[in-house]
C-alpha angles and dihedrals in degrees: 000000000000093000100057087050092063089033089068093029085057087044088048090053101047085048087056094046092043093049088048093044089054093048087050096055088042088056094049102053086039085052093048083244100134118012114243085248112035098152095053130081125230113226144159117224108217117224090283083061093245131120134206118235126228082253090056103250122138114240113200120195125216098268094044116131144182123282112083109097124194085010125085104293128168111279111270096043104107084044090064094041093063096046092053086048087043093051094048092049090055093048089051086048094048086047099052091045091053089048092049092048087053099058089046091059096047091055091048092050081047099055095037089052082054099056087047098055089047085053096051092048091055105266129132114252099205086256100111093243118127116246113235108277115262111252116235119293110209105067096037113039097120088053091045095050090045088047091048092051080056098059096050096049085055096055085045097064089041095061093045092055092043092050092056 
């Protein structure tokens, strides 16, 4: 029987330090004492959903994404960044060398169509082939003059297609 006289005294005495322990507790967070969360850490996510430690360290959830630049962003993300810029770059320098190939062709078109014309009319090109020989002059220069305006109106309407 003694011992069932210290074993309630032993229960009596953990309920009074667990209820002053408790009041304790209850008096520091009423007096400001110890925050309510005091192993947790306050932050605010950006629009990526990451947030940036006291450290300085960036932090990502689950659900982050892209889309924050020169601010905390899920890792990857400037990667990504520089391919989408690298690939643009490449487009707009495809498109100006196809633009510039164009016009090139076009000039060359131009300037072909322009020796052939000077051929046709009876110049030398600069080729070594001999030119048609001229018919005889005497009998035909009205036909050859009206031939000739022909030619050039021709040329005319060539050069105006060709310069819409």
């Amino acid at each position: 029987m003694v011992r069932r006289k210290w074993e309630g005294k032993n229960m009596q005495t953990s309920w009074k330090k667990l209820w002053v322990s408790a009041a304790a507790g209850a008096a520091m967070l009423a007096l400001g004492g110890v925050p309510a969360s005091a192993g947790s850490e306050e932050h605010k996510s950006n629009a990526c959903g990451c947030y940036q430690k006291s450290d300085g360290s960036c932090v990502c959830g689950r659900g982050s994404k892209c889309g924050c630049p020169e601010e905390c962003e899920p890792k990857g993300c400037e990667e990504k960044r520089q391919k989408e810029m690298d690939k643009e770059i490449q487009a707009e320098t495809k498109k100006a060398q196809d633009a510039e190939k164009k016009r090139n062709e076009e000039a060359a078109a131009k300037a072909k169509a322009q020796e052939k014309t000077f051929v046709d009319d009876g110049e030398d090109d600069g080729s070594g082939a001999e030119a048609e020989e001229p018919a005889p002059a005497a009998k035909d220069k009205s036909k050859k003059s009206a031939a000739k305006q022909d030619k050039l109106d021709k040329q005319d309407k060539k050069e105006k297609k060709a310069a819409k």
